[in-house]
C-alpha positions in Angstrom: 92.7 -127.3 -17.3 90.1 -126.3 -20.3 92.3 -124.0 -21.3 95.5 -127.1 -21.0 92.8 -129.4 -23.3 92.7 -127.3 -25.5 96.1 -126.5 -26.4 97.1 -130.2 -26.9 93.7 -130.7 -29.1 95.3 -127.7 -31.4 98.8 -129.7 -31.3 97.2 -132.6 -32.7 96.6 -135.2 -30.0 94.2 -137.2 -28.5 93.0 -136.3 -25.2 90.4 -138.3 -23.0 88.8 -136.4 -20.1 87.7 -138.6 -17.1 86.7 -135.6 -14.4 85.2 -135.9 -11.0 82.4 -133.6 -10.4 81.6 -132.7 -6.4 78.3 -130.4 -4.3 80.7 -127.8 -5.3 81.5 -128.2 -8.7 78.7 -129.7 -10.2 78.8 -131.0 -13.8 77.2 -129.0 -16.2 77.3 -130.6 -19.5 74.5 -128.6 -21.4 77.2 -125.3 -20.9 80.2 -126.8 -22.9 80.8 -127.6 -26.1 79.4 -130.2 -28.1 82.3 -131.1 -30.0 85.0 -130.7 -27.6 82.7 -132.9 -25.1 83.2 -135.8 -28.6 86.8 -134.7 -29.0 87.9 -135.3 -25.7 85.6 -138.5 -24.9 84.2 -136.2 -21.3 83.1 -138.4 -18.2 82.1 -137.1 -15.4 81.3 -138.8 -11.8 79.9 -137.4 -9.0 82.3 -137.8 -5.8 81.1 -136.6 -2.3 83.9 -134.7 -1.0 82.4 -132.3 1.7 84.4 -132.7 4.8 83.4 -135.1 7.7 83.9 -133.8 11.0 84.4 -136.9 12.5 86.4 -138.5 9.8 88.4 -135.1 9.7 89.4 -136.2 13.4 89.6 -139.4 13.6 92.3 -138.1 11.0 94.6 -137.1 13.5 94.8 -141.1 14.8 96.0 -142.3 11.2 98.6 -141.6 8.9 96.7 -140.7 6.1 96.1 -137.2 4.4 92.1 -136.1 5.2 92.8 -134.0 2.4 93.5 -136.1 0.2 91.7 -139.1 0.8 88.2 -137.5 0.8 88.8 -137.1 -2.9 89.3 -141.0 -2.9 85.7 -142.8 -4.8 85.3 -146.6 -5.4 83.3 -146.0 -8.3 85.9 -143.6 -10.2 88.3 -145.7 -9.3 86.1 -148.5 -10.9 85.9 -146.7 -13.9 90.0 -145.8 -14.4 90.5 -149.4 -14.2 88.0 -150.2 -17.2 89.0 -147.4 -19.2 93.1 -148.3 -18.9 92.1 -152.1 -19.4 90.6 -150.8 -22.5 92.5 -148.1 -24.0 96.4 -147.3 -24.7 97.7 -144.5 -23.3 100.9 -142.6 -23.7 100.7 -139.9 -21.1 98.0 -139.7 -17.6 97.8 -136.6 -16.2 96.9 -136.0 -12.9 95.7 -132.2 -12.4 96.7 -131.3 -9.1 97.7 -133.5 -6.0 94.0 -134.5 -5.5 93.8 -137.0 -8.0 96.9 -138.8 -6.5 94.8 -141.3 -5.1 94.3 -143.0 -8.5 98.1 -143.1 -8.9 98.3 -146.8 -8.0 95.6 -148.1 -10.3 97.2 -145.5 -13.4 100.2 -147.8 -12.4 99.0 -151.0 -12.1 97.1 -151.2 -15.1 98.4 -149.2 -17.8 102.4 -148.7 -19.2 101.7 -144.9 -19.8 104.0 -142.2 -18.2 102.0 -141.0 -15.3 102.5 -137.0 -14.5 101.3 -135.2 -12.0 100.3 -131.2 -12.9 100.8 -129.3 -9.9 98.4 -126.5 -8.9 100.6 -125.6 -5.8 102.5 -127.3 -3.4 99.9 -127.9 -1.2 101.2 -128.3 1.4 102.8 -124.6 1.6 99.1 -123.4 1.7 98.3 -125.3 5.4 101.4 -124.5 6.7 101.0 -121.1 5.9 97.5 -120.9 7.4 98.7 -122.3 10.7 101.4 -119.7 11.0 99.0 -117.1 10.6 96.8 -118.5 13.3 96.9 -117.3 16.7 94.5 -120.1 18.0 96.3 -122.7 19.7 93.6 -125.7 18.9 94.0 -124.6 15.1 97.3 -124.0 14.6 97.9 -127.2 15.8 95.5 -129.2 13.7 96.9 -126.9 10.0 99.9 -127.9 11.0 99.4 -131.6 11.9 97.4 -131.3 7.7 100.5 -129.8 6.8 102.9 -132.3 7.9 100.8 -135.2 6.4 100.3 -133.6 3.3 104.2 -132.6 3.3 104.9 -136.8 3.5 102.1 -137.6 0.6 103.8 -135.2 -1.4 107.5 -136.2 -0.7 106.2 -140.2 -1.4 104.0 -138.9 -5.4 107.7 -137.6 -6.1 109.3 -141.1 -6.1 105.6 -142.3 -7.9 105.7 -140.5 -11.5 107.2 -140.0 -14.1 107.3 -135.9 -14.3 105.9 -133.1 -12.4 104.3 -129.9 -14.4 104.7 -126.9 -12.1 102.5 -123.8 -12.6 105.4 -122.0 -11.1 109.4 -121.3 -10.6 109.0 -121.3 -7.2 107.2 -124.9 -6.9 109.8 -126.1 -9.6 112.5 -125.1 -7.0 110.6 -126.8 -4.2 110.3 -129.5 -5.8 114.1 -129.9 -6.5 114.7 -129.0 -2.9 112.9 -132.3 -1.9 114.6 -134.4 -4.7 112.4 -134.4 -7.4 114.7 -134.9 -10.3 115.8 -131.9 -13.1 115.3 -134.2 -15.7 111.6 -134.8 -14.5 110.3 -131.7 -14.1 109.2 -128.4 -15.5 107.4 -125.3 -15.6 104.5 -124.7 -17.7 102.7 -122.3 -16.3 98.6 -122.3 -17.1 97.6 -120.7 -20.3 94.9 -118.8 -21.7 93.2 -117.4 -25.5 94.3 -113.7 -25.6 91.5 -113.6 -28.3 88.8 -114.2 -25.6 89.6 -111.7 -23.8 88.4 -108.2 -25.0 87.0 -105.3 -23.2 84.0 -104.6 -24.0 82.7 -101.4 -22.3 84.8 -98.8 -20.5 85.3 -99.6 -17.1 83.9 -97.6 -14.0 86.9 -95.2 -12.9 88.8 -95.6 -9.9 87.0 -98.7 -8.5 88.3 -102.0 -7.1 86.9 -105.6 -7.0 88.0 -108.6 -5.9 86.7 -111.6 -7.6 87.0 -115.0 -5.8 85.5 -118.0 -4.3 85.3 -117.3 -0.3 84.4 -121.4 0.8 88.7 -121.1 -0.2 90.7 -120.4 2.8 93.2 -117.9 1.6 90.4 -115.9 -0.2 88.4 -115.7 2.9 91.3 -114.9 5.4 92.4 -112.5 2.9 89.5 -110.4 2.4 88.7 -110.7 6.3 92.0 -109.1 6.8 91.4 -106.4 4.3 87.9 -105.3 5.2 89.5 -105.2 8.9 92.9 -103.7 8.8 92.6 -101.7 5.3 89.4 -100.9 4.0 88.6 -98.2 7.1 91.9 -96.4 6.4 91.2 -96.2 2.4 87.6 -95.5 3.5 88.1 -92.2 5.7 90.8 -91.2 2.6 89.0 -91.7 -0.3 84.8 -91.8 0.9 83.8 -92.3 -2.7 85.9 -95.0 -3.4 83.6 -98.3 -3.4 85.2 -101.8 -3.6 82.8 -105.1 -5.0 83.1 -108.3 -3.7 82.6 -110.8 -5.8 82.3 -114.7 -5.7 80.6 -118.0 -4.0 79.7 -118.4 -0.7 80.7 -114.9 0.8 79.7 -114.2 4.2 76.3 -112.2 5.3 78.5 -110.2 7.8 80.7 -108.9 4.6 77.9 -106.2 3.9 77.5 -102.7 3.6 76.5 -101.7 7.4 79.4 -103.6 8.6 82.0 -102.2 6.1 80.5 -99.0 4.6 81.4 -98.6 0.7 81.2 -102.5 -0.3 79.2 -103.8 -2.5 78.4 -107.5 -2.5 77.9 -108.9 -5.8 78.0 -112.5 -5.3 78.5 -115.2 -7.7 78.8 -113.3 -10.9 77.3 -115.2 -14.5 80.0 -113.7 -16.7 83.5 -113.2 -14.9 85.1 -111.8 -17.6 82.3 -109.0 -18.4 82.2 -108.3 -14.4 85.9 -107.8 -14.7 85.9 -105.9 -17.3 83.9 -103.4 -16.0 85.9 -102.2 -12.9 89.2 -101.0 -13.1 91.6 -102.1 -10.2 91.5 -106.1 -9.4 92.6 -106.1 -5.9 94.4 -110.0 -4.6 94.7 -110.1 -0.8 96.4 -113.2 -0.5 98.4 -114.1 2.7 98.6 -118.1 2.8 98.4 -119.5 -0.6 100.7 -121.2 -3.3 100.8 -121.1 -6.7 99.5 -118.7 -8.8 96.6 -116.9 -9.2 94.3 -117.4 -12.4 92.6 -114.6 -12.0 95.3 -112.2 -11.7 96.5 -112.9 -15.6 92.3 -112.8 -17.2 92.7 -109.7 -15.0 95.7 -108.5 -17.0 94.2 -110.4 -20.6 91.7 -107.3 -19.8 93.8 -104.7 -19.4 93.5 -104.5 -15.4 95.7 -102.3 -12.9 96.4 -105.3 -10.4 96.9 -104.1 -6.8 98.3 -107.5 -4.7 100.2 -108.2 -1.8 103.6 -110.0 -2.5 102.2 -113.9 -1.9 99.2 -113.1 -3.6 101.4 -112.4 -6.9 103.6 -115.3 -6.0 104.3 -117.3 -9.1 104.2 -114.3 -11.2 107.6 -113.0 -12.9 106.9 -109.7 -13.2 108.2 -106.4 -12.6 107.3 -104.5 -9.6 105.2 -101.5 -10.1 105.0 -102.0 -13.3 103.3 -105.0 -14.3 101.8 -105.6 -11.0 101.8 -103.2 -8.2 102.6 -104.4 -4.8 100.6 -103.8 -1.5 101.4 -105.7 2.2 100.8 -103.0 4.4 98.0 -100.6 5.0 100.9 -97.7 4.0 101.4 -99.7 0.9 98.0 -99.6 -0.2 97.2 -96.3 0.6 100.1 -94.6 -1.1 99.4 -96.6 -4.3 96.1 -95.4 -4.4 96.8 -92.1 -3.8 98.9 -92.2 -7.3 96.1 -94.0 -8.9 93.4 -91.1 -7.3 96.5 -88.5 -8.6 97.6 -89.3 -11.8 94.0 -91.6 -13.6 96.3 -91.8 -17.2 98.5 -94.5 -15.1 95.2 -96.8 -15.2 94.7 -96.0 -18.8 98.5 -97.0 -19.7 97.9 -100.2 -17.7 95.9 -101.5 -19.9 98.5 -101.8 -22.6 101.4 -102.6 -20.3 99.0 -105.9 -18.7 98.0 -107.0 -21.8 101.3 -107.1 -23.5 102.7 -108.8 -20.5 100.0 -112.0 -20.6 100.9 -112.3 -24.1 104.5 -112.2 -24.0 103.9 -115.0 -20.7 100.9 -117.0 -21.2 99.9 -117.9 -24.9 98.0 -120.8 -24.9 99.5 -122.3 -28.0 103.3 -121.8 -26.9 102.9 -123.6 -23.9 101.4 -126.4 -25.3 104.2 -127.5 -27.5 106.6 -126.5 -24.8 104.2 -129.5 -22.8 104.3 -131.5 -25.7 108.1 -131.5 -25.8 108.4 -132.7 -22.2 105.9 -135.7 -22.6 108.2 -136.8 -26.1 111.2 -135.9 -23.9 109.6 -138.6 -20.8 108.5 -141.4 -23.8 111.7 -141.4 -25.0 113.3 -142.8 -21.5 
């Protein structure tokens, strides 16, 4: 999204930021920038959207999306209403399906195109988790989330004016529940290749994984990996250590439990913790989208070692750009070439940073964006 900001700043336009900020994802304001908090006009309000057990099941009665709705505040509401009463707008942007409850004040009270940037299909995610549950009681409750969130979804198509996919594969979704070609596209996210340099050589020969674990496909991904592949690549390679990094992981996910991991925890400097390990693993088994991490992995020159969903989104050439692992087999023989043959590590760096340039320059995007939303204000 910062990265989206600032791409249509550098085109020329005015942009006004009015963000939620959560427990989570507090809002810092002394860590950005002074003048792109004036350019872009920033507001921030707080929104409580830790989950409810009891609302989360008295869910089940209604047919509302929990999901969704707990995103739903009065006084940010409040606040959309005074700024569209007040200000013209051409374009509003909603980033990601979460912001969908502000759809019908967007529409009541301004003229401007409303778009909705989609982060994933979000409904693909629960409906994945559910059929990777064994637990009865679960899988019924992911998929009852799914189904509602599949209907909330189907009913934003028929509300806005465009959809901006992250990926191919959402675009085609999208058309395959009758979103119109003419109103959508594929931008995917962006980033600054010139922020992203390596600074010190990396340690050889070790692999991280860097993510939040309060997400559900992070956490059921690395559970399944310390499980069913980290004591095979273990007994193989002994020296081999692999860091965790990110919010909220788990006190069992230590070193007793899983010999040769090293918890790191929320990291101050993601890029500089990157940069200093050489293989980014992404054990992804349930999520859409695309991961972010996976191109500032590349932007630094990293080997990326993922299972097929995790580099869902991604067009990119097999064991090349990204190598692929689903299988404990998988992820030992590509190891084995990486323990064999070091210089293939080396030459990825080259071959992942050309790639994210070719793909994801910031600036190229953002006039293919721009392009759309003339495209939409001309109908």
């Amino acid at each position: 999204m910062d990265a989206l900001t600032k791409g249509l700043l550098d085109q020329g336009h005015e942009v006004k930021i009015l963000s939620i900020h959560t427990p989570k994802h507090p809002f810092l304001k002394d860590k950005l920038d002074e003048h792109y908090l004036k350019t872009t006009s920033f507001e921030s309000i707080f929104v409580d959207t830790r989950v409810n057990i009891v609302d989360a099941f008295s869910n089940l009665l209604t047919q509302d999306s929990y999901n969704i709705n707990r995103f739903f505040s009065p006084d940010f509401d409040m606040r959309l209403k005074s700024l569209l009463q007040r200000e013209k707008f051409d374009i509003i942007q909603f980033e990601s399906l979460f912001m969908m409850p502000y759809l019908s004040t967007a529409k009541r009270y301004s003229k401007g195109k409303r778009v909705l940037r989609s982060h994933n299909l979000e409904y693909l995610i629960w409906q994945r988790m559910a059929d990777g549950t064994k637990n009865v009681a679960k899988k019924f409750y992911l998929k009852h989330l799914a189904k509602k969130l599949e209907l909330f979804e189907l009913d934003v198509i028929k509300r806005v004016h465009g959809i901006v996919t992250i990926t191919k594969e959402d675009y085609k979704k999208y058309a395959s529940l009758n979103a119109q070609k003419s109103q959508l596209i594929t931008i995917p996210f962006g980033i600054n290749i010139a922020e992203y340099t390596e600074e010190d050589p990396p340690e050889e020969m070790s692999l991280f994984h860097l993510g939040s674990l309060e997400w559900p496909p992070n956490f059921e991904g690395v559970t399944w990996f310390l499980e069913q592949i980290w004591p095979a690549i273990r007994k193989e390679f002994p020296n081999l250590v692999f860091y965790l990094a990110g919010r909220k992981i788990p006190a069992e996910f230590n070193e007793e439990n899983y010999p040769g991991i090293k918890v790191v925890g929320e990291v101050a400097d993601a890029k500089k913790f990157i940069s200093s390990k050489s293989i980014m693993l992404v054990p992804i088994l349930s999520a859409g989208g695309m991961r972010v991490k996976i191109i500032e992995g590349m932007a630094l020159g990293k080997t990326i070692l993922s299972t097929k969903l995790g580099a869902e989104g991604i067009d990119f050439k097999e064991n090349e750009d990204i190598y692929l692992a689903d299988t404990k087999n998988d992820f030992l023989k590509h190891l084995r070439d990486f323990h064999d043959n070091p210089e293939k590590i080396n030459t990825q760096k080259k071959v992942s940073r050309e790639f994210v340039c070719a793909n994801f320059d910031n600036q190229k995007l953002s006039i293919q964006l721009t392009e759309f939303y003339l495209n939409l204000l001309d109908k």
